[in-house]
C-alpha positions as CSV (number, residue, x, y, z in Angstrom):
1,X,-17.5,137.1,-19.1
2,X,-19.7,136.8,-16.3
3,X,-22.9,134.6,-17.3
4,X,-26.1,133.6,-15.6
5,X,-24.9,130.5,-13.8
6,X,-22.4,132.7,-11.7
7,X,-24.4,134.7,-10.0
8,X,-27.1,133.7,-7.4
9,X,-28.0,136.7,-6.2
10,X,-28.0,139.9,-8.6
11,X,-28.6,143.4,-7.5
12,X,-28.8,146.4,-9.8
13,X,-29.9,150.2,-8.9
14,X,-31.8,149.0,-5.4
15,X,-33.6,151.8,-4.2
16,X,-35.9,151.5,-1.1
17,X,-37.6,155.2,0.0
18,X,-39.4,156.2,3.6
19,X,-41.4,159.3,2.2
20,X,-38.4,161.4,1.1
21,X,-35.7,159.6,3.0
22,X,-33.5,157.1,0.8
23,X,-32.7,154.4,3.2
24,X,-30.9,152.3,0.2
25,X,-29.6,154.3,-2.3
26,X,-29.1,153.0,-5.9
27,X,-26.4,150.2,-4.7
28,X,-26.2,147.0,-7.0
29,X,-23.7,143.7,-6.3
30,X,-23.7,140.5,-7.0
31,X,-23.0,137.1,-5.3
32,X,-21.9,134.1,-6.8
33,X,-23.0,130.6,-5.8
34,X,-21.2,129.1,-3.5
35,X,-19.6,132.3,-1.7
36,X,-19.1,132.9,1.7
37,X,-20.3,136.8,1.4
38,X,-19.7,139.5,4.3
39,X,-21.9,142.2,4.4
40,X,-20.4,144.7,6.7
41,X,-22.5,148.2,8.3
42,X,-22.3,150.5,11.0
43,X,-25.8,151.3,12.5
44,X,-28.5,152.9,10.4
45,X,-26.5,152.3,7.2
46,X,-29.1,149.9,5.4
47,X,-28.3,146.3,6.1
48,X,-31.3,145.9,7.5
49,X,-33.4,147.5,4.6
50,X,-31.5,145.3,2.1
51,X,-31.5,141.9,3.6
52,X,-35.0,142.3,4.2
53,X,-35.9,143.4,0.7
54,X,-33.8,140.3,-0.4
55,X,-35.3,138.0,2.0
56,X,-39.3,139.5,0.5
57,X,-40.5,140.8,4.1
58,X,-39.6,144.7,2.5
59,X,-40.9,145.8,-1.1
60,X,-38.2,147.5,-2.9
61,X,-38.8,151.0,-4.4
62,X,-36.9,150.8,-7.6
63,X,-34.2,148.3,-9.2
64,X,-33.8,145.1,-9.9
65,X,-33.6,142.0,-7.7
66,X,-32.8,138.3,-8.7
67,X,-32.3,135.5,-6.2
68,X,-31.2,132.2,-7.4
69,X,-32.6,134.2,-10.8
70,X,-36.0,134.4,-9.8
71,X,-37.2,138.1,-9.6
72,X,-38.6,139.4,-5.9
73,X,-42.3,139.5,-7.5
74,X,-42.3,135.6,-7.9
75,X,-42.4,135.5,-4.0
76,X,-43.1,132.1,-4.0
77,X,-40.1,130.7,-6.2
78,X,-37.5,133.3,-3.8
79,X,-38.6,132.2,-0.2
80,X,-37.8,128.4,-1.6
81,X,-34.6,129.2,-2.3
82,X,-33.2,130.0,0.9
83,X,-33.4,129.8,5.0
84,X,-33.1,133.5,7.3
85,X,-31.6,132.8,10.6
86,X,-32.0,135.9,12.9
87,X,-30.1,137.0,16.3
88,X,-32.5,135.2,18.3
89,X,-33.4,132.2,18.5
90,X,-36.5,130.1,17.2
91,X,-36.9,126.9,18.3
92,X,-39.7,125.4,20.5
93,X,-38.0,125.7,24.0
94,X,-40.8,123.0,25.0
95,X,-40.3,120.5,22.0
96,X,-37.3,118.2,22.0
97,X,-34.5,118.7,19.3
98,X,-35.5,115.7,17.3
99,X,-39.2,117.3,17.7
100,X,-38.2,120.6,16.0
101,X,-36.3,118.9,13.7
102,X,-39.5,116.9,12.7
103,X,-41.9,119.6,12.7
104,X,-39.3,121.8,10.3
105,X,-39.3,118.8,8.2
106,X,-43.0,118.3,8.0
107,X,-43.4,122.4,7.4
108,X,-41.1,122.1,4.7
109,X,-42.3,118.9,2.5
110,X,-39.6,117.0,3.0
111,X,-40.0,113.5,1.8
112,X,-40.8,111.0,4.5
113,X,-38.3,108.1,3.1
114,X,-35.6,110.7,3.5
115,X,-36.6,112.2,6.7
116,X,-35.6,110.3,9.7
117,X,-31.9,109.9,8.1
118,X,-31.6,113.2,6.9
119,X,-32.5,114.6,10.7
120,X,-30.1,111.6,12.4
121,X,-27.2,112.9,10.0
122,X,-27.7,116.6,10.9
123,X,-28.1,116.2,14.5
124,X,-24.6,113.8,14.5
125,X,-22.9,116.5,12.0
126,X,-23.6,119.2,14.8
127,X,-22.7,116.2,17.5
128,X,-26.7,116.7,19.6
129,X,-27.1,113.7,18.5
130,X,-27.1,112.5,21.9
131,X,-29.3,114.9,23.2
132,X,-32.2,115.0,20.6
133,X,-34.9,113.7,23.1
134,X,-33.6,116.5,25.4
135,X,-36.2,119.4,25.8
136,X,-34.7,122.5,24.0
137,X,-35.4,124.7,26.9
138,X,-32.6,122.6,28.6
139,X,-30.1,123.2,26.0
140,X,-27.6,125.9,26.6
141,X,-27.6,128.7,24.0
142,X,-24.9,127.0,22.3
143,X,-26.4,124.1,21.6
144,X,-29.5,125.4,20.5
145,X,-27.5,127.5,18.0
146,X,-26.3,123.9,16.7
147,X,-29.6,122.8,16.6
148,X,-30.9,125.5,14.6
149,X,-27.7,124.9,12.1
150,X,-28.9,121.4,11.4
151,X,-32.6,122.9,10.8
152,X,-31.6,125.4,8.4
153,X,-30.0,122.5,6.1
154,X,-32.9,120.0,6.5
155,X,-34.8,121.4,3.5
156,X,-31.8,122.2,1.0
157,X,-31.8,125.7,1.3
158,X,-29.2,127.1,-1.9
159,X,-28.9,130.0,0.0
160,X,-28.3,131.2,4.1
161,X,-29.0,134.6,5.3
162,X,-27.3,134.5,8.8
163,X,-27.8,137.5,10.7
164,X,-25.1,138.2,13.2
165,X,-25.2,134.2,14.1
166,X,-22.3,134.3,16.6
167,X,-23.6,137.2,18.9
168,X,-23.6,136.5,22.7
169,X,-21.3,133.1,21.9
170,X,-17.8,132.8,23.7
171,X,-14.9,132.8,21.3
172,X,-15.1,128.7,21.5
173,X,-18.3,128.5,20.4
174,X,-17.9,131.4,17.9
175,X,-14.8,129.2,16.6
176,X,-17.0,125.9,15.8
177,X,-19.8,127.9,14.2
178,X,-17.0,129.7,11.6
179,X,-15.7,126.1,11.5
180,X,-19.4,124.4,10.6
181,X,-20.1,127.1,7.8
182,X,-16.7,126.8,5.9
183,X,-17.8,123.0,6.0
184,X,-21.5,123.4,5.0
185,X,-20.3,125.4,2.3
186,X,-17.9,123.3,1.1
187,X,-19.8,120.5,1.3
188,X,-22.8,121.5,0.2
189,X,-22.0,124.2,-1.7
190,X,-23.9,126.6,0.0
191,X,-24.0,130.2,-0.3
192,X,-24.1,132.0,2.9
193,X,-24.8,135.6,3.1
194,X,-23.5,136.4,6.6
195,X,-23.9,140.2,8.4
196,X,-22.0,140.5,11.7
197,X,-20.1,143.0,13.9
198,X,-17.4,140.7,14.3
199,X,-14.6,142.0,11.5
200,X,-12.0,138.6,12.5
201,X,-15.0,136.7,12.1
202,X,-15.3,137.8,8.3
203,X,-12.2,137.8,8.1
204,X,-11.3,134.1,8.6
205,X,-14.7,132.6,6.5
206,X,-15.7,135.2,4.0
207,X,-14.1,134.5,0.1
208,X,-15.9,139.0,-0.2
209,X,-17.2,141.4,1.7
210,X,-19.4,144.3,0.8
211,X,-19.6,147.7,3.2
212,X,-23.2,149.6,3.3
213,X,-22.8,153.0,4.9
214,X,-25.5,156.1,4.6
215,X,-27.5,153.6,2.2
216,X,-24.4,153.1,-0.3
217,X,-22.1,150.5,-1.1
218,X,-18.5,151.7,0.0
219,X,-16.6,148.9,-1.0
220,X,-17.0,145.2,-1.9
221,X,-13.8,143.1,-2.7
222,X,-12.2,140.2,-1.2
223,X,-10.5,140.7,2.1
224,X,-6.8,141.5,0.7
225,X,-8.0,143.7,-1.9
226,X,-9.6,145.6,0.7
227,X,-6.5,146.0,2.9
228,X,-4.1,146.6,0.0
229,X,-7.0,149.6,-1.4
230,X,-6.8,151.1,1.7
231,X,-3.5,150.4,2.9
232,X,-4.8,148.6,6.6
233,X,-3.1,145.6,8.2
234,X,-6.9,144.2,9.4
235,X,-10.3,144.5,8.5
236,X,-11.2,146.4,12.1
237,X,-8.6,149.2,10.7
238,X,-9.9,148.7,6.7
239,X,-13.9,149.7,8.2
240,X,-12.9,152.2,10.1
241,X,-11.2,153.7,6.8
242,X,-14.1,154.0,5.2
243,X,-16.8,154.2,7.3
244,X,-15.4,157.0,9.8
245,X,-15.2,156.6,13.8
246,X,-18.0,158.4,14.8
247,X,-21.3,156.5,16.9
248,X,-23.9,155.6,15.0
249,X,-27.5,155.7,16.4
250,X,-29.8,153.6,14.6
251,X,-33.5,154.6,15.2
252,X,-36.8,152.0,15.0
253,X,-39.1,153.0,12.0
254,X,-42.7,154.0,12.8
255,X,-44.0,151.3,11.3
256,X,-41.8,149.1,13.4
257,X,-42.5,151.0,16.5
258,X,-46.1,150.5,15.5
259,X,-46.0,147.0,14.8
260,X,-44.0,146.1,18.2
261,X,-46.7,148.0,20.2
262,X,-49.4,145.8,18.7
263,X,-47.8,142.7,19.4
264,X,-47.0,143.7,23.2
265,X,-50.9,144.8,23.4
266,X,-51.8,141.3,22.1
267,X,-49.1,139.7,24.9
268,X,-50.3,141.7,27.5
């Protein structure tokens, strides 16, 4: 029997409505701690919606949400519990590593006795080490992805949203991230909630993917369930199963649209 301690992250009857349009549509899963999770989508399916309801920047409609069993109104206790690392990047291009490692630290309380070690081990487990008084904006896109790995474990997160964290690497560099998770999870028993286009990438980390189509969960087992349900020889051939072939277009919201207009005003 499943029981509390299992499960890090419980979802039951998530609903999230624009007006009349159900972008999320009643879905509920779980994730246990410790699990390398896939959450697999075509465009305009939903991740979005959900990791951002998970993550608190989106208010849910109905259901019920629990991260590291805290419930989504206890905003607070939830956004201690884990780090969100998006497509791009967000380091200071004109602070050196060590710098943005320091200034994470100090934004995040982290005690000054264990500071300076804590950054000197992280920066040697991603091997910039050498380069820490380098200015960021000098780093090449790879190692500034490094460098944001070791900043997402300076504070102990318990849980990693990592939205599509590979795009725009080479296949080397796409190798040593999958590499670096399956060793900050097993080390530190992280879970990491990982979204991404890539279907060998899930493949070769995840322990179970979920697939969100038209706001619904269409599947969620581990990956040779998945093959042997749908009778596919690889993942690419497993989504295409059940999510159909056909182009998605996925629009901007309004508010969105809204909101990126104001911020281009405020640039310009």
């Amino acid at each position: 029997m499943t029981t509390q301690s299992d499960n890090i992250i419980e979802i039951k009857n998530l609903v999230k409505k624009y007006g009349d349009f159900e972008a999320v549509k009643w879905i509920s899963f779980d994730i246990k701690k410790g699990e390398i999770f896939g959450f697999l989508w075509p465009n305009g399916a939903g991740k979005s919606t959900t990791i951002k309801i998970l993550t608190t920047m989106l208010d849910k409609t109905s259901g019920s949400v629990k991260v590291d069993w805290n419930d989504l109104a206890d905003q607070h206790a939830v956004r201690n519990t884990f780090w969100i690392v998006f497509q791009d990047s967000s380091l200071d291009d004109e602070l050196t590593g060590w710098e943005n490692m320091y200034f994470h630290a100090m934004l995040y309380w982290v005690p000054n006795d264990e500071m300076k070690t804590d950054i000197e081990n992280l920066m040697k487990f991603v091997e910039l080490w050498e380069f820490k008084d380098k200015i960021v904006k000098q780093y090449s896109w790879w190692m500034k992805r490094r460098l944001e790995m070791a900043r997402w474990l300076l504070h102990h997160p318990r849980i990693l949203f990592l939205d599509e964290p590979t795009v725009w690497l080479d296949p080397q560099s796409r190798t040593h991230i999958r590499e670096y998770l399956k060793k900050m999870n097993k080390e530190q028993w992280l879970t990491i909630f990982i979204t991404t286009h890539y279907m060998d990438e899930v493949e070769k980390v995840a322990d179970r993917v979920a697939i969100i189509d038209h706001g619904t969960i269409q599947a969620m087992w581990t990956i040779d369930e998945l093959k042997k349900q749908t009778w596919k020889d690889n993942l690419d051939d497993v989504f295409l199963e059940l999510t159909w072939r056909d182009i998605r277009e996925e629009l901007v919201s309004e508010s969105e649209w809204m909101r990126a207009s104001m911020n281009a005003r405020r640039r310009g």
